[in-house]
N, C-alpha and C positions, 0 to 999 in steps of 0.2 A: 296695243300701244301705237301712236301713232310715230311717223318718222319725223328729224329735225323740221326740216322744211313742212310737214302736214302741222306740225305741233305750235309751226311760226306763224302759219295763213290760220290757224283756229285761233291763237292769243291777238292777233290782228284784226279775225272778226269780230272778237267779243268789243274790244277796244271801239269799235264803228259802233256798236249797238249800244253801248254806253252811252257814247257820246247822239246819239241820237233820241234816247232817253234823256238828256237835258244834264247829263253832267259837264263840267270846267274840264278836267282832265282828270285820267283813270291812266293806272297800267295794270295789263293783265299778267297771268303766268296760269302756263301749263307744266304739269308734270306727270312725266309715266316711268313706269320701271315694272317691270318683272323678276324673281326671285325663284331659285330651284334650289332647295337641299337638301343634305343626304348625312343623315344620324345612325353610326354603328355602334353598337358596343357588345365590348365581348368576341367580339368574331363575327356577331348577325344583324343584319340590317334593322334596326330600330324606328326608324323616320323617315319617310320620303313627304317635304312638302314644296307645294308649287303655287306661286301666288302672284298677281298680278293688277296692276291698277293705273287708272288716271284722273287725273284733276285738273280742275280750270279755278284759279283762284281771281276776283275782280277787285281792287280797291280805287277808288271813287273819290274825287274830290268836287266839293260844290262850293266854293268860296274858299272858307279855311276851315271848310268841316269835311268829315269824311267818313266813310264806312268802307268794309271787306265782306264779302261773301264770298262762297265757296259750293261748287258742284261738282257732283262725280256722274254728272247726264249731259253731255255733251252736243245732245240735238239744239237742232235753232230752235224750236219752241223755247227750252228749259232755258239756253241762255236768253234768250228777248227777254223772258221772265226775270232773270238772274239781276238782268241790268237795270229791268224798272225797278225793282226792290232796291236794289243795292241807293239809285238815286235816293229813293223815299227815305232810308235808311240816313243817308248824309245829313239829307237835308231836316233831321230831328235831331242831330251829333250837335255835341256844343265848340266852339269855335277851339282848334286850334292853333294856335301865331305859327308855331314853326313845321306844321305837317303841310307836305306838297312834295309832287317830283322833283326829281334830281335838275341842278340847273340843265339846259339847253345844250351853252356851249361847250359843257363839259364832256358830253355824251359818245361811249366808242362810236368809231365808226367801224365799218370791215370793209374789206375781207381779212377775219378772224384767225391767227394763225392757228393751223394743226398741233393738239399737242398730243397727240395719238392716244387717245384715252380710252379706244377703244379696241378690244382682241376682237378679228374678225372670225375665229374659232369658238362656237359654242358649244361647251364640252356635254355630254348625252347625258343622262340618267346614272347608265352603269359604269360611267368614265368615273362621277363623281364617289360613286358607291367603290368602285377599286380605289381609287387615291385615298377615302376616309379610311379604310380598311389594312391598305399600308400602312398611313401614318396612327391609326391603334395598334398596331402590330407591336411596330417598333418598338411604341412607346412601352406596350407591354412584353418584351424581350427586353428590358432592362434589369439585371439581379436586383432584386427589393423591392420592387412593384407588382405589389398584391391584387389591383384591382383595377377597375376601369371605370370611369364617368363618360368614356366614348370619344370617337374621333367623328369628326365631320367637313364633308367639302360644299361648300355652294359655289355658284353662278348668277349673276345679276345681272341686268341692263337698268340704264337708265338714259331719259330723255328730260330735258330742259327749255323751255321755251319763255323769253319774254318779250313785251312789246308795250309800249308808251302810244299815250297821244300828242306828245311831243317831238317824236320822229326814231325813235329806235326800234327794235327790231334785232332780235338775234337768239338762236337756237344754240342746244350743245349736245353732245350725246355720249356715254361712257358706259364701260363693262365692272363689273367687278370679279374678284376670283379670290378665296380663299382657301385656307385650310388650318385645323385645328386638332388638338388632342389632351386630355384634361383625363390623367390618370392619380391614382393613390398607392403609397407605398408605406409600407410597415401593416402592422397588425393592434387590435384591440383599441384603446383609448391611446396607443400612439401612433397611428396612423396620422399621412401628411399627404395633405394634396398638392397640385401643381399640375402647369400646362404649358402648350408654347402654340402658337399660332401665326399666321402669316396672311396678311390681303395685297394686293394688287390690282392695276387695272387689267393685266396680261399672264395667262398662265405662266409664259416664260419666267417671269419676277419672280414668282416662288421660289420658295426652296423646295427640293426634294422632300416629301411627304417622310422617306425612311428618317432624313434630319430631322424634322419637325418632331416626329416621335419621339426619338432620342433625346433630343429635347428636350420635352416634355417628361421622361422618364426621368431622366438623370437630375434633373429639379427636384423633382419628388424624392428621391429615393438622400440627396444632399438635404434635405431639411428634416431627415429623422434624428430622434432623440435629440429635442432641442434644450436649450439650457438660458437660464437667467442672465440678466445682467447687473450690475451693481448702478444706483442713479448717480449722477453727477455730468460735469459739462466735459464733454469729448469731440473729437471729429467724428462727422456721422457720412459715409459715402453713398450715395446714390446709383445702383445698376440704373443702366440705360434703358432697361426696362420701362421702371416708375420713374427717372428723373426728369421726363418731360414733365409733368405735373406739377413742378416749381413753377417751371417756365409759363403753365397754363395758368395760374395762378396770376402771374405777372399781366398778361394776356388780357386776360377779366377785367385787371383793373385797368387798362387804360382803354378801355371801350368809352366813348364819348360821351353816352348817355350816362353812365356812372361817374362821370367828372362832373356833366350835367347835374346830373343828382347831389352830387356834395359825399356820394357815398364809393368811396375808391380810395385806397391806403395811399395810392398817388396824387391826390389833391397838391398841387401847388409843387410838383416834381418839374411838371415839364424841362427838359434840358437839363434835366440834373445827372448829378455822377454816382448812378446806382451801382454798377457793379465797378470791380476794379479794370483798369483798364488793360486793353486786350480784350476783353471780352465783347463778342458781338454777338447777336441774333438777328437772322435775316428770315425774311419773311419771300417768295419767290413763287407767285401764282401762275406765272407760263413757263416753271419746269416740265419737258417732257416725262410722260407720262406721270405725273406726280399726283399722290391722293387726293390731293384739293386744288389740283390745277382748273383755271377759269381765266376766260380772255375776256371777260369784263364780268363787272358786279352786278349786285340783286337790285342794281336802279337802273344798271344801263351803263354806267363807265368804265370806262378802261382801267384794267391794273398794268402796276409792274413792279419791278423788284423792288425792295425797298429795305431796308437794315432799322429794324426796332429799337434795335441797343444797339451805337456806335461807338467803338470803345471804352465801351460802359459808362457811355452817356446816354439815356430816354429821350429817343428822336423827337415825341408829340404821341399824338391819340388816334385812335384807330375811328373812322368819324364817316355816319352816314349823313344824307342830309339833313334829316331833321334835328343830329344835336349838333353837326356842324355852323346850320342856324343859330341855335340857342347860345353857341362858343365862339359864335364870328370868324368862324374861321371857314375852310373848305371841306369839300366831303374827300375820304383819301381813298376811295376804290376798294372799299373793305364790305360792303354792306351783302347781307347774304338772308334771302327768304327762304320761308319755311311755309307749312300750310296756312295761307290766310296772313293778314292782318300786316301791321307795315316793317318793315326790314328791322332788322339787328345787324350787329358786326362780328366777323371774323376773319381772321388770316387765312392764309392758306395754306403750303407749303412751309413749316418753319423749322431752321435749324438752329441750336447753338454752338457756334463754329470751336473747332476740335484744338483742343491746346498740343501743346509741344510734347509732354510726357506719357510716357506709356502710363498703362494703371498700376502696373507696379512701382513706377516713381512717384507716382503718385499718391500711394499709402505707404511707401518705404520707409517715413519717417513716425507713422501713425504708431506712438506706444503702447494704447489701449483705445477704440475705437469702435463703430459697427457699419458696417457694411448692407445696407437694406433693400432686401430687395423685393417687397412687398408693405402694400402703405393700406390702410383701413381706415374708415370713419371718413367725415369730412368736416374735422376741426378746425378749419380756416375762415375767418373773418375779415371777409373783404373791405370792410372801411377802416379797419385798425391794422390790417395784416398780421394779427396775431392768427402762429401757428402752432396746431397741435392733433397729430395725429398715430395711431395705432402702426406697431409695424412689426415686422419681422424678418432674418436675415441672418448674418454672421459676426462672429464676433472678429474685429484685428487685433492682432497681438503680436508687438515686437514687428511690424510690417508686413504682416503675412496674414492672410483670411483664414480665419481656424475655424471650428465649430460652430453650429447654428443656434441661434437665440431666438425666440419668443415672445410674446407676451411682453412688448418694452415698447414705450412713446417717445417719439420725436420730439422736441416741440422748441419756438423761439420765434420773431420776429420777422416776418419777412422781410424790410427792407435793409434788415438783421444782417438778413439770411445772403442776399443778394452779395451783399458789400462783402461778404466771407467767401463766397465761392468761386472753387476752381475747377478744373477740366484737365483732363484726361485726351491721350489723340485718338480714342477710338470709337469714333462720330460712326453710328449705323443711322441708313438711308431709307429704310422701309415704312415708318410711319409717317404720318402726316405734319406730327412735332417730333425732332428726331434731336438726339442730343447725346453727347459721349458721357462716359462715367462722370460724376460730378462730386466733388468736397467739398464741404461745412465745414469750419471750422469754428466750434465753440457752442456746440446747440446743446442744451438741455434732454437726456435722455432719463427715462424714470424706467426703473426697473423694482430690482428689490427694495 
């Protein structure tokens, strides 16, 4: 895997040999990462894999047609090649009005701030294999945890490189560091599973492997012998677990190319007053060390902080350039590639900012309720925001979280859903979409 700077001068060669093969403008991208992990179960080493790769991806513009290709051969032969193809390629594409690089004068410049994404400690083989072994331990030293699905630790690197024929240029580079544990508790046909896990850029970020298990246990072993619910409309509360997944929801639909499309439950929202107010979502790509932190986007521009829902009002649309084109509007620093082919969007960093009340004030009032803290299926319709999905969790009664439920649907409206919900102040920081406990009130649950 090559280093930042090797990864910048390779996406900046390829870009010359494009453009020498007779294309208008091209941006390249490189990417490399390496992966090491470590699968125990039981007590004994189960998995050790190690995997490693890079890629140079090309997209090509020849008027307002375009193509991508892609190589995982990085000599000058294979790219010279790479690039005449890629031209011929365009030049048979049929026109499109709004594909092309990111404007000009939008473009970051650097020097790039640090946002330390990277742990200068790369943990060994058998570092990883002690830490998965812990966190199984634990999990299995919980009273009622019968069995094991295994714990596991890895270690990652990752490199980022892109580069324009319109004058950008910029590398990134980041670690990753997990750890995980996925045990079973009870016996027979009433056995319950469950897990808990943890990523970061920095071993430090972890938790302790012994927590993580525990964790992990004490889940499993709270969701034995679970019980029915009766159907009707109730408050439904969301663990911060699964409650980002509203929010992702929300996400999806204001992506540009889906307003482009006509297919987004937010058509014709823009500036509207979705949630009640108080509520915000921020979005926050140069937090340090943060999962999706990045000091500019998949075309080349700058981010920066920016508030999605302000006061539960919908800021605008999350917009690269080509559906910023299509919506006359600008590209907002969100666009993010993958292998090949031309950008999509996404945030980075998002929170739903933490309300006033603990989570027991916060169901204190709930007379019959459920508390969910596991969601299945993906019965969401993103043009209609009709929602409905499988879950399971606890029932509340009288204000208080009692016994576990099963086998019961959520379901109602997202724009519904948005306008009813409240928050909890106990906002955790470890995912990438991070959000505190969260209240529904009035959703349709189907049980018995």
């Amino acid at each position: 895997m090559l280093n930042p700077t090797q990864a910048q001068d390779r996406a900046c060669a390829l870009i010359d040999l494009a453009r020498r093969a007779g294309a208008d403008a091209a941006d390249a991208i490189y990417s490399g990462s390496s992966s090491e992990s470590v699968q125990v179960r039981l007590g004994l080493l189960e998995d050790v894999e190690r995997s490693e790769s890079e890629h140079l991806d090309l997209r090509i513009f020849s008027g307002r047609r375009s193509a991508s290709i892609g190589s995982s051969d990085l000599s000058d032969a294979a790219l010279k090649e790479l690039a005449e193809r890629a031209v011929a390629m365009a030049r048979a594409a049929p026109d499109d009005h709004y594909a092309g690089l990111a404007p000009e004068s939008l473009l970051a410049r650097g020097p790039f701030p640090d946002l330390d994404l990277a742990d200068p400690v790369e943990p060994s083989p058998l570092h990883l294999r002690e830490q998965a072994l812990v966190c199984e331990d634990a999990a299995r030293a919980v009273p009622g945890v019968s069995n094991s699905e295994g714990g596991a630790a890895s270690a990652s690197a990752r490199v980022f490189a892109l580069a324009t024929s319109h004058g950008f240029a910029g590398a990134t580079s980041g670690t990753g560091r997990a750890l995980s544990a996925t045990v079973v508790a009870g016996e027979g046909a009433g056995m319950q599973r469950d897990y808990a896990w943890r990523s970061a850029h920095h071993a430090a970020d972890l938790l302790p492997p012994e927590e993580i298990g525990r964790q992990a246990g004490e889940r499993a072993v709270r969701r034995l012998d679970p019980g029915r619910v009766r159907s009707g409309t109730m408050p439904v509360v969301f663990d911060p677990r699964i409650g980002g997944s509203l929010i992702g929801h929300l996400i999806g639909a204001m992506a540009g190319s889906a307003i482009a499309r006509r297919a987004s439950f937010l058509l014709g929202k823009d500036g509207a007053q979705l949630f009640a107010k108080g509520i915000t979502i921020a979005d926050d790509p140069l937090r340090p060390r943060g999962l999706n932190s990045r000091a500019f986007d998949g075309e080349g521009l700058p981010t920066s902080p920016r508030r999605l829902i302000d006061d539960g009002r919908l800021t605008g649309w999350l917009m690269d350039s080509a559906s910023a084109r299509q919506l006359g509007g600008q590209p907002s620093g969100h666009a993010v590639r993958g292998a090949g082919g031309a950008p999509g969007v996404s945030p980075s960093n998002v929170h739903l900012e933490a309300g006033t009340r603990s989570v027991a004030e916060l169901i204190g009032d709930i007379t019959d309720g459920i508390y969910v803290t596991e969601l299945i299926g993906h019965g969401v319709n993103g043009v209609t925001g009709d929602y409905s999905r499988g879950a399971s969790g606890f029932r509340i009664i009288k204000g208080e979280i009692a016994g576990p439920v099963a086998e019961l649907t959520v379901a109602g409206n997202l724009l519904e859903i948005f306008t009813e919900l409240s928050v909890a102040n106990d906002l955790e920081w470890h995912r990438s979409l991070n959000v505190p406990t969260i209240r529904v009130d009035g959703m349709m649950v189907a049980g018995d």
